[in-house]
Gaussian input, Z-matrix of N, CA and C with variables (Angstrom, degrees):
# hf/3-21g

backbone

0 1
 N
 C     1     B1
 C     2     B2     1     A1
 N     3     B3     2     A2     1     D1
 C     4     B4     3     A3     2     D2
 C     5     B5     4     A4     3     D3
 N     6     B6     5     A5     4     D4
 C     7     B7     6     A6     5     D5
 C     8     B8     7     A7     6     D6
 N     9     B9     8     A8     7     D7
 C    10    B10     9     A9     8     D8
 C    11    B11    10    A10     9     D9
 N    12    B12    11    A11    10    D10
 C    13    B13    12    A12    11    D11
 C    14    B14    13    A13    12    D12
 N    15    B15    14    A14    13    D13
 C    16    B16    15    A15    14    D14
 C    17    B17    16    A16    15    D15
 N    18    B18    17    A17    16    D16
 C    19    B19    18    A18    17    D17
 C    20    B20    19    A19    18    D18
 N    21    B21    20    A20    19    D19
 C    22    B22    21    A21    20    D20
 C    23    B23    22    A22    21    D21
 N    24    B24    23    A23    22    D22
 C    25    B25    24    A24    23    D23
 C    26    B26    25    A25    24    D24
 N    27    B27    26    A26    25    D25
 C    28    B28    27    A27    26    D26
 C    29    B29    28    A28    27    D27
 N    30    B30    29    A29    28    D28
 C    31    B31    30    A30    29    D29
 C    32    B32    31    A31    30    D30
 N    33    B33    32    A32    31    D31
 C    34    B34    33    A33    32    D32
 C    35    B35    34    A34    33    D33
 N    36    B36    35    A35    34    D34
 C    37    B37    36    A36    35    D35
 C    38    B38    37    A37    36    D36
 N    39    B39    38    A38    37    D37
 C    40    B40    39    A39    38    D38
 C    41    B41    40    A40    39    D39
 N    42    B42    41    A41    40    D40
 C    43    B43    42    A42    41    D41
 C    44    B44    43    A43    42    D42
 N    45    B45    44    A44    43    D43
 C    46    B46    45    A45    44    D44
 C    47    B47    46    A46    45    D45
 N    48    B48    47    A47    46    D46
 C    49    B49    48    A48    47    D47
 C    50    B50    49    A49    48    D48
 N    51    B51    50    A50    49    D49
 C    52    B52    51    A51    50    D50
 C    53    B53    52    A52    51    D51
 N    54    B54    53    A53    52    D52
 C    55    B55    54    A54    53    D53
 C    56    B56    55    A55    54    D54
 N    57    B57    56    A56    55    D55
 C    58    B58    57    A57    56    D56
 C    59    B59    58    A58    57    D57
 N    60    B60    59    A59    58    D58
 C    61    B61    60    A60    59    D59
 C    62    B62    61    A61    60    D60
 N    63    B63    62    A62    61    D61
 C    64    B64    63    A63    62    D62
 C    65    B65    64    A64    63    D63
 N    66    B66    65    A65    64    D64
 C    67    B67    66    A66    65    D65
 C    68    B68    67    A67    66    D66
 N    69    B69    68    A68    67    D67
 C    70    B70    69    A69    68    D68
 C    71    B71    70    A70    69    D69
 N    72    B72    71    A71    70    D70
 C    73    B73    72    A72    71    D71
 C    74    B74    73    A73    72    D72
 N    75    B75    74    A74    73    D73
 C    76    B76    75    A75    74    D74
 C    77    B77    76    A76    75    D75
 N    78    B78    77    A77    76    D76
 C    79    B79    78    A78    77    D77
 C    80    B80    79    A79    78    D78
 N    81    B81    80    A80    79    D79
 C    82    B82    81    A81    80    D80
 C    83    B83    82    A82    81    D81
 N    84    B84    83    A83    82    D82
 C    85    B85    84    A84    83    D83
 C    86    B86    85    A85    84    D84
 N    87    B87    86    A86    85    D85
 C    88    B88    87    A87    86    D86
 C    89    B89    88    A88    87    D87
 N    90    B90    89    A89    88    D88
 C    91    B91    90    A90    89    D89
 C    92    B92    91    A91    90    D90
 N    93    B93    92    A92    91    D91
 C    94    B94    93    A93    92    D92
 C    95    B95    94    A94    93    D93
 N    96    B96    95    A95    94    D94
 C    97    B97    96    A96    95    D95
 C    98    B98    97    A97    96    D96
 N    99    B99    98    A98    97    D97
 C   100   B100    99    A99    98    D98
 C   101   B101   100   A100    99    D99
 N   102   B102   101   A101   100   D100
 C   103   B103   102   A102   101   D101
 C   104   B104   103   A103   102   D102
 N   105   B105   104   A104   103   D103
 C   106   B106   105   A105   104   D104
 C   107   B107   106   A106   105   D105
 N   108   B108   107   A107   106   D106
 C   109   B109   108   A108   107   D107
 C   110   B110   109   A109   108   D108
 N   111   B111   110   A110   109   D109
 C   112   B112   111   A111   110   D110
 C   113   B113   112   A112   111   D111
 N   114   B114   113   A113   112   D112
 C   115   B115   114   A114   113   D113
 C   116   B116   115   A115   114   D114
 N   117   B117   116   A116   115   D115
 C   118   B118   117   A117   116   D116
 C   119   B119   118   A118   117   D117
 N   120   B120   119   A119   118   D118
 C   121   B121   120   A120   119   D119
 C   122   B122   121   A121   120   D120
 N   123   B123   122   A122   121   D121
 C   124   B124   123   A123   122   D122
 C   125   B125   124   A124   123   D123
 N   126   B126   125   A125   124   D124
 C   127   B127   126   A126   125   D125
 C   128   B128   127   A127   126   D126
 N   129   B129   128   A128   127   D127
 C   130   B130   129   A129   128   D128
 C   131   B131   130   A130   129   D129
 N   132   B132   131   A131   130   D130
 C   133   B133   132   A132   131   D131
 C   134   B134   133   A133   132   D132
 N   135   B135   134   A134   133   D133
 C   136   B136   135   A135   134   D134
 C   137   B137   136   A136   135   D135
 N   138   B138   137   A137   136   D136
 C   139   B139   138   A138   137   D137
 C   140   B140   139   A139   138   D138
 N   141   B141   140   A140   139   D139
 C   142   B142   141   A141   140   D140
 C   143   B143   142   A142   141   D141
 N   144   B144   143   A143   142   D142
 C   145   B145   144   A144   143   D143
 C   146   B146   145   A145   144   D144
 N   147   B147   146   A146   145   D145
 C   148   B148   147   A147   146   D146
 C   149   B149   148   A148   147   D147
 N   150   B150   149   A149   148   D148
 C   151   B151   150   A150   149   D149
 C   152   B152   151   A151   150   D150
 N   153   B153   152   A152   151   D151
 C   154   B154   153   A153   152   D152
 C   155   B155   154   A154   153   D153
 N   156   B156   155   A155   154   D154
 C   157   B157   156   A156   155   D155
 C   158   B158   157   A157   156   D156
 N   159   B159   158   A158   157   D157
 C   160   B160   159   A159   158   D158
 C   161   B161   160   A160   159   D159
 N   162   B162   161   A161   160   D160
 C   163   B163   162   A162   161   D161
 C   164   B164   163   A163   162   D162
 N   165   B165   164   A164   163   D163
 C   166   B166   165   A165   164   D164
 C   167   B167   166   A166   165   D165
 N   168   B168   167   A167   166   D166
 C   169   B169   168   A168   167   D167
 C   170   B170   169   A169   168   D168
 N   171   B171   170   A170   169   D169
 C   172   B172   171   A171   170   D170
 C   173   B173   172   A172   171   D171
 N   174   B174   173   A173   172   D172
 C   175   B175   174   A174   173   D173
 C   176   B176   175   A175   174   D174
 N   177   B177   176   A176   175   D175
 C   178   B178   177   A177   176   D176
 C   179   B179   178   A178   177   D177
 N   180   B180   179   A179   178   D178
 C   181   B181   180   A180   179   D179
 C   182   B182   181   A181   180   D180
 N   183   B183   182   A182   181   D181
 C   184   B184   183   A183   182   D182
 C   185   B185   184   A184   183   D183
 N   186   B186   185   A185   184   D184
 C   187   B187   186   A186   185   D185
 C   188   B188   187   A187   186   D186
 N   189   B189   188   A188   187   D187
 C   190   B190   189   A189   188   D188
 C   191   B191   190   A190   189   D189
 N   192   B192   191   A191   190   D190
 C   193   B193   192   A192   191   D191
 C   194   B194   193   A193   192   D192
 N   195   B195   194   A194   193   D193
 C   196   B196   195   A195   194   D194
 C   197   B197   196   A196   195   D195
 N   198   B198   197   A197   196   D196
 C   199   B199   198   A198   197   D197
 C   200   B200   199   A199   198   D198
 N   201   B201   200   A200   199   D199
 C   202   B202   201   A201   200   D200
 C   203   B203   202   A202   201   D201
 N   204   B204   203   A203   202   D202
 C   205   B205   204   A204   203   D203
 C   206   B206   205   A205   204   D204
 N   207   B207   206   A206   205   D205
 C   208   B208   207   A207   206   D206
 C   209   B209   208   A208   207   D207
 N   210   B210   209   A209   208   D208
 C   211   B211   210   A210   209   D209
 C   212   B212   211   A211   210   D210
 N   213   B213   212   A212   211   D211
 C   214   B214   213   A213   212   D212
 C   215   B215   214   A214   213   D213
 N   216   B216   215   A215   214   D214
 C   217   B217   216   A216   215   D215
 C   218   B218   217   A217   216   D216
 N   219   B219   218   A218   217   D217
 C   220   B220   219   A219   218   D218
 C   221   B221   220   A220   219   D219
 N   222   B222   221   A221   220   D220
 C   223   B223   222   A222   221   D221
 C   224   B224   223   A223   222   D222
 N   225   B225   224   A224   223   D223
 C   226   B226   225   A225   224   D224
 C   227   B227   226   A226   225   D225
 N   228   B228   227   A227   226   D226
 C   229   B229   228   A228   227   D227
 C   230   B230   229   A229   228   D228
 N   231   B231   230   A230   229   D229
 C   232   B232   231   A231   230   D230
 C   233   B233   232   A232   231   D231
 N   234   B234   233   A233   232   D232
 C   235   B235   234   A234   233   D233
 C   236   B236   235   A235   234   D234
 N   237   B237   236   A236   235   D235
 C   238   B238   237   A237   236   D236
 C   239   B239   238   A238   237   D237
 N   240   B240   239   A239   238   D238
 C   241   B241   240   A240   239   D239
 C   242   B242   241   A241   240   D240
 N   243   B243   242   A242   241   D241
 C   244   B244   243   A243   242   D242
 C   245   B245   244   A244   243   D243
 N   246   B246   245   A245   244   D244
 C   247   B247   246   A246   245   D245
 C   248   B248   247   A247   246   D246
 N   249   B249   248   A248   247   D247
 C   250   B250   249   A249   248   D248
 C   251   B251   250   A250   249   D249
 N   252   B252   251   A251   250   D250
 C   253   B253   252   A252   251   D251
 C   254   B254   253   A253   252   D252
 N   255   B255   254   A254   253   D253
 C   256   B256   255   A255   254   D254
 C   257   B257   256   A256   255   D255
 N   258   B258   257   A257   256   D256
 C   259   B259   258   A258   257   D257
 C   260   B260   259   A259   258   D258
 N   261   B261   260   A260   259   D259
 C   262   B262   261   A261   260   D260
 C   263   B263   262   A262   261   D261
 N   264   B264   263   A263   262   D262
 C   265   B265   264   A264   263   D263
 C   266   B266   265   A265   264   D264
 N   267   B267   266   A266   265   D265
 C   268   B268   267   A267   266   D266
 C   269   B269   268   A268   267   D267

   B1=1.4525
   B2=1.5273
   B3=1.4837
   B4=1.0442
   B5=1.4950
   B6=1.4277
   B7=1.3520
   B8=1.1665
   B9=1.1948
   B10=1.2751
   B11=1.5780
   B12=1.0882
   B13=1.1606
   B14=1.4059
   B15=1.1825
   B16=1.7456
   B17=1.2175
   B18=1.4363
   B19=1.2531
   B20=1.9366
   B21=1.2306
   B22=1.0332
   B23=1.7413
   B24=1.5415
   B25=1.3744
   B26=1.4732
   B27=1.4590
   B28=1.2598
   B29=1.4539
   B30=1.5771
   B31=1.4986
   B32=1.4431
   B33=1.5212
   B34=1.2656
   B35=1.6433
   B36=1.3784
   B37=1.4086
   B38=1.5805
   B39=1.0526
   B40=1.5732
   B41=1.8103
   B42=0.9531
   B43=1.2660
   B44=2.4361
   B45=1.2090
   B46=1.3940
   B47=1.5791
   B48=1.9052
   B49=1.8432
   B50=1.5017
   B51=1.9708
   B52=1.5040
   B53=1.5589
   B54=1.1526
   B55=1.5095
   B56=1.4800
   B57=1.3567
   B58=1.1047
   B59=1.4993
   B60=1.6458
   B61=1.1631
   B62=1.6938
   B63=1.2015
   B64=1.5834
   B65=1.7009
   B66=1.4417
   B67=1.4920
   B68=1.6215
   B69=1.9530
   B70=1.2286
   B71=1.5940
   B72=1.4049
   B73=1.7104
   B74=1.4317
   B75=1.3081
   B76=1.2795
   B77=1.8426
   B78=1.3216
   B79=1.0520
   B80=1.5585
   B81=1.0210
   B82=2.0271
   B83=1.5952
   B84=0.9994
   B85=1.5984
   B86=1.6914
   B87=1.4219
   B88=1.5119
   B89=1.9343
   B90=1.4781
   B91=1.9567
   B92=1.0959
   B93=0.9356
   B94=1.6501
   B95=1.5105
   B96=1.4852
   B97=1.5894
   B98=1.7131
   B99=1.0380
   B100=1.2558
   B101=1.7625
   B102=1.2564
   B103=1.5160
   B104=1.7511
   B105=1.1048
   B106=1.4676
   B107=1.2435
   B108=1.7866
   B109=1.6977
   B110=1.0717
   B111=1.2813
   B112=1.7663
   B113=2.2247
   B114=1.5181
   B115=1.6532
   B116=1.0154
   B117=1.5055
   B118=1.3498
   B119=1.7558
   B120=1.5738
   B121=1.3191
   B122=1.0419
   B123=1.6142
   B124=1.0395
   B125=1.8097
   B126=1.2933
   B127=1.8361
   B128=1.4988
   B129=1.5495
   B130=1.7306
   B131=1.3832
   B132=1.2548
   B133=1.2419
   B134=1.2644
   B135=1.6554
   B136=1.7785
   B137=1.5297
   B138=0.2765
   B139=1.6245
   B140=1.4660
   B141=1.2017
   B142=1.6386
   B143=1.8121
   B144=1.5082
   B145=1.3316
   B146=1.7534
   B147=1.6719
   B148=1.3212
   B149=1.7698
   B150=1.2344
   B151=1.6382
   B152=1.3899
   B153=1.2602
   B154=1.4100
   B155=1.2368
   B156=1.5073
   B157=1.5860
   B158=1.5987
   B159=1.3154
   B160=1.0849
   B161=1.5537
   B162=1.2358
   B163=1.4841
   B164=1.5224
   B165=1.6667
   B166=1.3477
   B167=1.5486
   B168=1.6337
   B169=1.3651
   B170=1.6339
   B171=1.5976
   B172=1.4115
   B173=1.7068
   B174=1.6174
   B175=1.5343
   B176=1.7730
   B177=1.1953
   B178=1.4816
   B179=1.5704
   B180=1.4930
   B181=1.4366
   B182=1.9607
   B183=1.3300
   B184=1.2741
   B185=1.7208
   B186=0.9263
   B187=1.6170
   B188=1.7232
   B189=1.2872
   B190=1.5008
   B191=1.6262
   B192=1.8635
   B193=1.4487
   B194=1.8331
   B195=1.7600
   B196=1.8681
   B197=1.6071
   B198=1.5181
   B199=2.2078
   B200=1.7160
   B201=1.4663
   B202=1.1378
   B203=1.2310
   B204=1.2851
   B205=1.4797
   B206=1.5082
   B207=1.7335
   B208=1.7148
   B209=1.6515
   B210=1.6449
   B211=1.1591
   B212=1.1056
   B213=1.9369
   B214=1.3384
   B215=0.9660
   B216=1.3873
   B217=1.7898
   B218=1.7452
   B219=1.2071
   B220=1.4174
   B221=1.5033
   B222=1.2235
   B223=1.4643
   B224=1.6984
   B225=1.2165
   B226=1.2641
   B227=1.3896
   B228=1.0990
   B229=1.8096
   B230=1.6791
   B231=1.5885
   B232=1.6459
   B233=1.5774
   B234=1.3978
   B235=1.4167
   B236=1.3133
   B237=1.3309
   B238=1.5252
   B239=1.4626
   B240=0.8436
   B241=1.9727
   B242=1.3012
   B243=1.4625
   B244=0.9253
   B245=2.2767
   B246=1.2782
   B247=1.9035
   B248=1.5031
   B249=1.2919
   B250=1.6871
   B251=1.4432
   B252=1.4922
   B253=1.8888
   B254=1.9508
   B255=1.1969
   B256=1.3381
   B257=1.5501
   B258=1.3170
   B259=1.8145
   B260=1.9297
   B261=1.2378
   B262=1.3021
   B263=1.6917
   B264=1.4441
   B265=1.6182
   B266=1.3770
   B267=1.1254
   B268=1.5326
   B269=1.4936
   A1=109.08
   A2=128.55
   A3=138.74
   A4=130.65
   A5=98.99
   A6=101.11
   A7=149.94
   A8=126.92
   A9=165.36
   A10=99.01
   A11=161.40
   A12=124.18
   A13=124.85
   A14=113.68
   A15=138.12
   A16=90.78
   A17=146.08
   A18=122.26
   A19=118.04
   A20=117.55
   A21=99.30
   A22=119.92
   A23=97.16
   A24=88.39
   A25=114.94
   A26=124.16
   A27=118.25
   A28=125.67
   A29=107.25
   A30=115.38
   A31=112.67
   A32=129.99
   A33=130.07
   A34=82.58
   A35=126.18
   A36=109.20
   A37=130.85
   A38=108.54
   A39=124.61
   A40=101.94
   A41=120.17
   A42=127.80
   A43=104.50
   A44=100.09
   A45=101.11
   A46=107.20
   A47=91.51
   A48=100.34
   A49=98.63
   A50=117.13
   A51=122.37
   A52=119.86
   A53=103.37
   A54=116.10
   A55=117.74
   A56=98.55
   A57=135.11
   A58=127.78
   A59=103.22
   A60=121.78
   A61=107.44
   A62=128.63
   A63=127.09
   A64=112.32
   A65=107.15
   A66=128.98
   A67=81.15
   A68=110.19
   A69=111.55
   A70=107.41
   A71=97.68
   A72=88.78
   A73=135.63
   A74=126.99
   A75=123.77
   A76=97.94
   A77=124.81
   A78=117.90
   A79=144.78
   A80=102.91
   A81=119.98
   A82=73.82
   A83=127.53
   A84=125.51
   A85=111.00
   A86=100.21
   A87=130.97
   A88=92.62
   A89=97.06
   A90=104.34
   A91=129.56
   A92=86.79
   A93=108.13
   A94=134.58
   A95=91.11
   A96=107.79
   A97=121.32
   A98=118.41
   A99=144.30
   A100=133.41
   A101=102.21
   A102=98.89
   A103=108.79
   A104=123.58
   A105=122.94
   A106=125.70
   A107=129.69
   A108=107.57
   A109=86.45
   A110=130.91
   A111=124.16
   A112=102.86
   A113=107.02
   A114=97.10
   A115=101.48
   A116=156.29
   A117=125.72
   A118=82.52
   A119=156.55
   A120=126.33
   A121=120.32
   A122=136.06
   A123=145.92
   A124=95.98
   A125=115.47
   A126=123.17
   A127=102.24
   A128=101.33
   A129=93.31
   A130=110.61
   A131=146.37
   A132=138.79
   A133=115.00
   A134=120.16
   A135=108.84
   A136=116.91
   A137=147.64
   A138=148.41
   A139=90.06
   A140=105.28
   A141=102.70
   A142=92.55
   A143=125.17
   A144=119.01
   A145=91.57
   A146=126.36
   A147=88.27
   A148=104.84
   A149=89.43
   A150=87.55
   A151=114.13
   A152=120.82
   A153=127.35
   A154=141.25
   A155=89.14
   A156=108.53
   A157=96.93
   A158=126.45
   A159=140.09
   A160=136.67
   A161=142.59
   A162=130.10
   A163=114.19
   A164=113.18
   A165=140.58
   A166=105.98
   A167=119.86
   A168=118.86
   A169=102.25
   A170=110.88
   A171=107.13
   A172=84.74
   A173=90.56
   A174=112.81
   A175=102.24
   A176=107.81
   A177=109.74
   A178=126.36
   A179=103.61
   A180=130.63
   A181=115.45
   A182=103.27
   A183=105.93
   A184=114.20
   A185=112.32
   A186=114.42
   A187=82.92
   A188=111.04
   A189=114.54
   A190=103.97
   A191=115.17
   A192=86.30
   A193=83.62
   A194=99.25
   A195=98.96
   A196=92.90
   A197=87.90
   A198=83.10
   A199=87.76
   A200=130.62
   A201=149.88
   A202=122.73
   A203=116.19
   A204=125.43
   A205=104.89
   A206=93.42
   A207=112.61
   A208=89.30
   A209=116.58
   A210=111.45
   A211=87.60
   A212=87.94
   A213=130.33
   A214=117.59
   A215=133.49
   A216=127.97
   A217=92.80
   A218=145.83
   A219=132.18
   A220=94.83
   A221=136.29
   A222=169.07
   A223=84.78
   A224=108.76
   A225=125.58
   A226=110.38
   A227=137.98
   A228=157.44
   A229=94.70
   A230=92.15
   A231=113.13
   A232=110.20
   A233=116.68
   A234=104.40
   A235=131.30
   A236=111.41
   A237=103.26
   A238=130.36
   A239=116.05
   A240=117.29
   A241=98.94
   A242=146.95
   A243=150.17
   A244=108.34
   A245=75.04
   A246=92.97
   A247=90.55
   A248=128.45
   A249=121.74
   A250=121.99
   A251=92.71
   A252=107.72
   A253=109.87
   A254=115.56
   A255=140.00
   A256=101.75
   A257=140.17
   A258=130.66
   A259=90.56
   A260=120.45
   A261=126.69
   A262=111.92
   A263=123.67
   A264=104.71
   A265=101.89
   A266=130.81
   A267=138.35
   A268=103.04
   D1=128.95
   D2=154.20
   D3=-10.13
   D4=-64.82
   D5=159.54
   D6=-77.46
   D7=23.68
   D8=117.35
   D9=-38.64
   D10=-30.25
   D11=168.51
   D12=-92.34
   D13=27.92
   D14=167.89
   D15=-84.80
   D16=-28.85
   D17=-154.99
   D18=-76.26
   D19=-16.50
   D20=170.11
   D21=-106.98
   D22=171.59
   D23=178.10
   D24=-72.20
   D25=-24.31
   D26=-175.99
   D27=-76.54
   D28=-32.94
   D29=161.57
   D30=-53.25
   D31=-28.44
   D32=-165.61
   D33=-89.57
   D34=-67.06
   D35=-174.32
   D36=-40.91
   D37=-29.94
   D38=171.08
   D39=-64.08
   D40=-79.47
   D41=-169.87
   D42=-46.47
   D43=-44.83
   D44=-174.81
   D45=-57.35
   D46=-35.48
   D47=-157.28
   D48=-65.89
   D49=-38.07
   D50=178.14
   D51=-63.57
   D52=-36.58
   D53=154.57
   D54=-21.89
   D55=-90.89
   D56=167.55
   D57=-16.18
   D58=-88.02
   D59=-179.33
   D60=-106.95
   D61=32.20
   D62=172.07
   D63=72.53
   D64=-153.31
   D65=-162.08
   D66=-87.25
   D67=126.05
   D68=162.02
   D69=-143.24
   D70=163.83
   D71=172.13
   D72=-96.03
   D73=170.42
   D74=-150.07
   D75=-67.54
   D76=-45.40
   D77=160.55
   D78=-56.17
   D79=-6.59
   D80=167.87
   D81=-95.40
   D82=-92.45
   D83=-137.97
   D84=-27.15
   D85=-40.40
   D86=-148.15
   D87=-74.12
   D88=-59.27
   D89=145.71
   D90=-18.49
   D91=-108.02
   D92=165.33
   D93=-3.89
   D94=-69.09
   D95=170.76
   D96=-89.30
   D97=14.46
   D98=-156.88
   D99=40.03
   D100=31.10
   D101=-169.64
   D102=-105.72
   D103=-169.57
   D104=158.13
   D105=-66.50
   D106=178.71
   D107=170.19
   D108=-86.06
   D109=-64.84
   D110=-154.37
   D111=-18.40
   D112=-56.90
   D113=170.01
   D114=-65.75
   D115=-73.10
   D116=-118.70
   D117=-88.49
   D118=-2.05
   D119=162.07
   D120=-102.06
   D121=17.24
   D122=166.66
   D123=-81.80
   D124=-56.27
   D125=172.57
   D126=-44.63
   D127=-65.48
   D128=-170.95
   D129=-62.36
   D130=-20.36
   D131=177.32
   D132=-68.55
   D133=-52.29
   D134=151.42
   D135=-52.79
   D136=-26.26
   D137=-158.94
   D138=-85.75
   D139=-55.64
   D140=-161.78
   D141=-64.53
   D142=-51.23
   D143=-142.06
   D144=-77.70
   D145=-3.98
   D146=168.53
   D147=-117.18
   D148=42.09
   D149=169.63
   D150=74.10
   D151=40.21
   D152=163.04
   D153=-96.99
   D154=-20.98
   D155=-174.02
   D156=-149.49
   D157=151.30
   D158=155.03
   D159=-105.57
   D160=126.53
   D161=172.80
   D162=-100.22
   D163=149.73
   D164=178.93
   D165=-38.15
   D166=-40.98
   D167=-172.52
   D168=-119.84
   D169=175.52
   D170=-177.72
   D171=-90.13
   D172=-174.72
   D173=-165.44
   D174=-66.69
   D175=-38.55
   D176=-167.43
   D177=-104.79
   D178=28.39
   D179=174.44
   D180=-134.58
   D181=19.23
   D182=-177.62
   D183=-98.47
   D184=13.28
   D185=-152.45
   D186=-93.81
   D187=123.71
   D188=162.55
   D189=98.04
   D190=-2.31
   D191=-161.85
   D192=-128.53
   D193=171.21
   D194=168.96
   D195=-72.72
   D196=129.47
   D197=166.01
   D198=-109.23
   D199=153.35
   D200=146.87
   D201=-92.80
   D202=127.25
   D203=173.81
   D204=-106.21
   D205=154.92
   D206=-159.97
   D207=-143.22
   D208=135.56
   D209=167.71
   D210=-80.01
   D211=175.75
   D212=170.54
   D213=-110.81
   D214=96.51
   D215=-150.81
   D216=-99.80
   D217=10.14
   D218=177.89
   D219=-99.33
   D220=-46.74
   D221=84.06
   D222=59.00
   D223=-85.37
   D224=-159.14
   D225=-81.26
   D226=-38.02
   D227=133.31
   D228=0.29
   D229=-70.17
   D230=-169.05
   D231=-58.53
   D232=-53.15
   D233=170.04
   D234=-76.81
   D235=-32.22
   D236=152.21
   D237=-44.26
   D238=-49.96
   D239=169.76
   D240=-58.74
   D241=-51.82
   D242=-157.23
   D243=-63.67
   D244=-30.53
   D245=-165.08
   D246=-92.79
   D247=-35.09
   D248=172.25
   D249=-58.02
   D250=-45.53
   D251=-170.52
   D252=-80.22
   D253=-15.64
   D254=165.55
   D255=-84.72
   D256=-39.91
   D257=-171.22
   D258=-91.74
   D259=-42.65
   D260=170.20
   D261=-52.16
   D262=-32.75
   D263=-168.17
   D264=85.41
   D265=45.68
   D266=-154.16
   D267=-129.45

């Protein structure tokens, strides 16, 4: 389920930081938030597969290049209501 990728704090940090500060790459993020990339593209790869985030290239043209990820704030709109009306009994 989608919403399942709320569950960590770092997926949530990722998503606030894109928020935030726009389309970045897995290596700033990885900065940024202080972890390695190996985590922050293992996160963006969930993120991406339930439609939370998107990157500049497809999955199987990234090898060698910066890919940037961009949320998807309708995306995220949508699962948020989804996670309210589910904590509500909705």
């Amino acid at each position: 389920m989608a919403i399942e990728s709320f569950g960590t704090m770092f997926s949530r940090a990722i998503l606030r930081h894109l928020s935030l500060h726009g389309p970045t790459g897995a290596a700033d993020l990885a900065r940024e938030l202080g972890t390695d990339s190996n985590t922050a593209r293992r996160a963006l790869r969930a993120l991406e597969e339930a439609g939370l985030v998107t990157a500049d290239a497809p999955a199987g043209q990234r090898r060698g290049r910066v890919v940037t990820f961009a949320i998807q704030p309708e995306r995220l709109e949508s699962l948020l209501a989804a996670l309210k009306d589910y904590l509500l009994g909705h």
